[in-house]
C-alpha positions as CSV (number, residue, x, y, z in Angstrom):
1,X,-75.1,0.9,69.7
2,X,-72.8,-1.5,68.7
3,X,-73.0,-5.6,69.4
4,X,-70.2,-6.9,71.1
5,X,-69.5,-10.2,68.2
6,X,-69.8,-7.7,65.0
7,X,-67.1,-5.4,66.7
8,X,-64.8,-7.7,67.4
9,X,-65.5,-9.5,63.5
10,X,-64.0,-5.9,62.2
11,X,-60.8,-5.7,64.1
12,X,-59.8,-9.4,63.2
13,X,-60.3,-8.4,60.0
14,X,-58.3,-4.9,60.0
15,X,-55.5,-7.1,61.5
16,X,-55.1,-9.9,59.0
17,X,-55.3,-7.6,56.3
18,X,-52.2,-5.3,57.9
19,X,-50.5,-8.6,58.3
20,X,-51.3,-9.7,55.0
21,X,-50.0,-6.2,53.4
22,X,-46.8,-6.7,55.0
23,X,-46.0,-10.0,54.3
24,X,-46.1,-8.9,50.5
25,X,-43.7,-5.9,51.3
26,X,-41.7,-8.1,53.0
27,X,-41.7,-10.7,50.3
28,X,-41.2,-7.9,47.3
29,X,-38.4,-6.8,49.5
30,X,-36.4,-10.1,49.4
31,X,-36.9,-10.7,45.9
32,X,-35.6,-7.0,45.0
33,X,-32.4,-7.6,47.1
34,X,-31.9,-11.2,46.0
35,X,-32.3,-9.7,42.3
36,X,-29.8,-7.1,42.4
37,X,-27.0,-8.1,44.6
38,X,-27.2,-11.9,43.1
39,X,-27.8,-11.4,38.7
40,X,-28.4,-14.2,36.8
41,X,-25.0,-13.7,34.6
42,X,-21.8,-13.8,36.3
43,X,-19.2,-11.7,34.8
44,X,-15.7,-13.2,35.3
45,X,-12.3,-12.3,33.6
46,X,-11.4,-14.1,31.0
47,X,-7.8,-15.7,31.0
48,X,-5.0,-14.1,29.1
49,X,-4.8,-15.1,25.3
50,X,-1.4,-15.7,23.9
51,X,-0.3,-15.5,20.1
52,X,2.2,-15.7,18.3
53,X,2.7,-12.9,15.2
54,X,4.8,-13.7,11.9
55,X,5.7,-10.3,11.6
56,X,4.8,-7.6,9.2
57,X,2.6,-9.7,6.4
58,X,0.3,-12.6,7.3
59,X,2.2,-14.8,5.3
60,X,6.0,-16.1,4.5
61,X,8.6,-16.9,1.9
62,X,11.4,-19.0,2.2
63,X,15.1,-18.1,1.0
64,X,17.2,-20.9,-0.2
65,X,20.8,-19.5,0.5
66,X,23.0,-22.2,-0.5
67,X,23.9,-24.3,2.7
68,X,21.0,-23.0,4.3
69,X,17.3,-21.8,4.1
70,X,15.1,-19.5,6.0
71,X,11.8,-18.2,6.2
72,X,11.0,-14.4,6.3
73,X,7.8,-12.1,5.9
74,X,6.9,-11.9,1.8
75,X,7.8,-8.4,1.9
76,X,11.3,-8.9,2.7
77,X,14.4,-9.1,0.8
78,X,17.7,-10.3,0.2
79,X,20.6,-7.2,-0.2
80,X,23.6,-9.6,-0.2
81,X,26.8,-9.9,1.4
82,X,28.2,-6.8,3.8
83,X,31.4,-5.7,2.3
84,X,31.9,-3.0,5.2
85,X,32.8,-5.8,7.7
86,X,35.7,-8.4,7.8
87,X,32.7,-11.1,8.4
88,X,30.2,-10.5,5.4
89,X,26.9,-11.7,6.8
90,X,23.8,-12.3,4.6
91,X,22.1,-9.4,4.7
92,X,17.9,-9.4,4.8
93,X,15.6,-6.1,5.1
94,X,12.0,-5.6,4.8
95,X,10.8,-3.4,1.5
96,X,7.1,-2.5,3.5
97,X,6.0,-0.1,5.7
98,X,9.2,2.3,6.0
99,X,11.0,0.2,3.9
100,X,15.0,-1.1,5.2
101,X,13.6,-0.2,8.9
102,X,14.3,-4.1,10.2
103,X,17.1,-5.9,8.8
104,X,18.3,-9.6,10.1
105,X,22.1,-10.4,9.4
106,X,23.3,-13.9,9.4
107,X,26.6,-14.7,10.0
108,X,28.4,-18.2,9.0
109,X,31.5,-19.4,10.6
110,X,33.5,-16.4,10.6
111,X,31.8,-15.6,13.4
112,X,31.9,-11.5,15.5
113,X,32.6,-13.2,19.0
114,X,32.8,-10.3,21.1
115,X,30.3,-8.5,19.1
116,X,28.3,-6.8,21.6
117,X,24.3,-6.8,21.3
118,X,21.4,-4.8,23.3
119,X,19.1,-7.4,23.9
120,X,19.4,-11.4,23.8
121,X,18.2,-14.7,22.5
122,X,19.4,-17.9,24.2
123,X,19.1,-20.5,21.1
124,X,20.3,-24.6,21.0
125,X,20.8,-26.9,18.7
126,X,18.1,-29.3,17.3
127,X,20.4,-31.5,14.5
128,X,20.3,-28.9,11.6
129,X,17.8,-26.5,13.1
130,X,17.5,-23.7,15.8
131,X,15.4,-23.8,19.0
132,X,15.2,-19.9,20.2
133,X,14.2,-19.1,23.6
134,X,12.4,-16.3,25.3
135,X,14.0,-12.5,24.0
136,X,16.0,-10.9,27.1
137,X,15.0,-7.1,27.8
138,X,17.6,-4.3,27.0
139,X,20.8,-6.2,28.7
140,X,21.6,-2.7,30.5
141,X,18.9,-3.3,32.5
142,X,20.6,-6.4,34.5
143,X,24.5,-6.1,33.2
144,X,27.3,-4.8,34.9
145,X,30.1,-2.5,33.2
146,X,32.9,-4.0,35.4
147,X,34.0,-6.6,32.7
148,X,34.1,-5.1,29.3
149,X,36.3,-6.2,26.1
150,X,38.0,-3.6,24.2
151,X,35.0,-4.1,21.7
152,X,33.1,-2.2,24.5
153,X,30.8,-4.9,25.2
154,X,30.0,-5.9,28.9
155,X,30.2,-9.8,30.0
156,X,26.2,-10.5,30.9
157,X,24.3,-13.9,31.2
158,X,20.6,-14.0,30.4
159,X,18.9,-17.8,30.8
160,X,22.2,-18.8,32.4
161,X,23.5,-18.3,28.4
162,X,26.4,-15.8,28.2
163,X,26.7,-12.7,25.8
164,X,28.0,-9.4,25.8
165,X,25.8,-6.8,26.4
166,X,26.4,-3.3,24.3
167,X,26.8,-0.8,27.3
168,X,27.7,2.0,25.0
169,X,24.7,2.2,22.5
170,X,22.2,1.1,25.3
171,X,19.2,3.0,23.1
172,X,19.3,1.0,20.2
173,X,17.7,-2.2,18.9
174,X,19.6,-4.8,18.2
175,X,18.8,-8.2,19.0
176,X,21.9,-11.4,18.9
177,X,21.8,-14.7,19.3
178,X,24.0,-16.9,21.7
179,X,24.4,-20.4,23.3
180,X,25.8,-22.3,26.1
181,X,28.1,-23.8,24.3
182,X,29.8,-20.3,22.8
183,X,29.5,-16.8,23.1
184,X,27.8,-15.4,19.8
185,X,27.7,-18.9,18.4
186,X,25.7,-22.1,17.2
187,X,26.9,-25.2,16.1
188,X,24.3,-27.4,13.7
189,X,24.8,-30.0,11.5
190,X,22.9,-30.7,8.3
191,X,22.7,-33.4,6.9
192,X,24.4,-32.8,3.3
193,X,26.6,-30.1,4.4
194,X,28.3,-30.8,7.2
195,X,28.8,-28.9,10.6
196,X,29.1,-24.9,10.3
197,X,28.9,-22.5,13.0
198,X,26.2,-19.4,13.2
199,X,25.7,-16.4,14.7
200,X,22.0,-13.9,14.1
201,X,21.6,-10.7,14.8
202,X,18.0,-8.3,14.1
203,X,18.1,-4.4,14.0
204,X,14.6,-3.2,14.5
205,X,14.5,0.5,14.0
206,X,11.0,1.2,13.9
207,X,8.9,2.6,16.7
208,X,7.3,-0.4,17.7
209,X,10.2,-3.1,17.7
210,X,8.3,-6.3,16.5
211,X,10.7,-9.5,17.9
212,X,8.8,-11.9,16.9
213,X,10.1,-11.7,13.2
214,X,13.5,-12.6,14.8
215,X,12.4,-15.7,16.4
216,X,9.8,-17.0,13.9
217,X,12.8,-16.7,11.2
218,X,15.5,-18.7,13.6
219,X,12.7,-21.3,14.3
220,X,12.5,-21.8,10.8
221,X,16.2,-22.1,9.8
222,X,17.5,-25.2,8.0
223,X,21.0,-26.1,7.5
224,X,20.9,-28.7,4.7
């Protein structure tokens, strides 16, 4: 026989403690989905990191050339004049890592004018040095063969700068500089040696074509 106020003292308690029990499964349960759908380290993307690469080398030398000086990677060389062309431009070449592979050219005065190029930088005039801008893709890409000279170069425009863009021998590598004031030409004027007229081309036959050795070099120019 059971009295009536113990009975009653043994349910309350069988209730608070199945209350009890799931308020702590309850709370475990939050804390577990708070923990994994909200982590204490937020993983964001980081933002895009530009640089800027001399070249093959970490370092530089400069080559005084008379009326003008310019800086290239220290493996590089000096070959000389081209006699195979009615222009003779200075003739530089790399000497590492397949050695003659990239070779820059620099023309003065007797400039090629309808020398046709594959890809494009627009450059200006700072005094005696040269302000490059941003390397065009392969011109073939955005030029049309309607207009050609007899040179076989088509009429193109890249950073509203014209040029002509070598149609023929679209596969190759070969980088030129031009202006807004003149096709295949630059104007500076140093300050012992007068005004003189340029024109820059880089041939970059290896299989990763490295541009930045051809801008680096043209922001470095001095005509003295």
């Amino acid at each position: 026989m059971y009295r009536l106020g113990r009975r009653i003292h043994s349910q309350h308690l069988l209730i608070y403690g199945f209350a009890f029990l799931a308020v702590i499964v309850a709370g475990v349960s939050v804390l577990a989905h708070f923990y994994f759908k909200h982590p204490a380290t937020e993983i964001t993307q980081s933002h895009p990191v530009t640089l800027s690469v001399i070249g093959a080398g970490s370092s530089t030398k400069t080559f005084n050339q008379g009326i003008y000086s310019i800086d290239l990677p220290s493996d590089w060389k000096y070959v000389g004049l081209d006699p195979t062309t009615i222009y003779h431009p200075a003739i530089f070449e790399n000497t590492a890592d397949n050695a003659g592979s990239r070779q820059l050219d620099v023309y003065v005065d007797n400039l090629p004018t309808v020398m046709g190029v594959n890809l494009m930088v627009p450059v200006s005039a700072s005094g005696n040095r040269v302000v490059p801008g941003a390397v065009s893709g392969n011109c073939v890409n955005f030029t049309s063969t309607t207009n050609i000279n007899p040179n076989g170069g088509s009429l193109s425009k890249w950073s509203d700068v014209n040029f002509y863009c070598d149609t023929h021998n679209y596969e190759r590598d070969v980088v030129g500089t031009s202006s807004a004031d003149a096709i295949n030409s630059i104007t500076l004027n140093g300050p012992i040696n007068g005004t003189h007229s340029f024109f820059f081309t880089y041939t970059d036959d290896t299989s990763q074509p490295d541009y930045s050795i051809f801008t680096n070099a043209l922001a470095s120019f001095v005509l003295k």
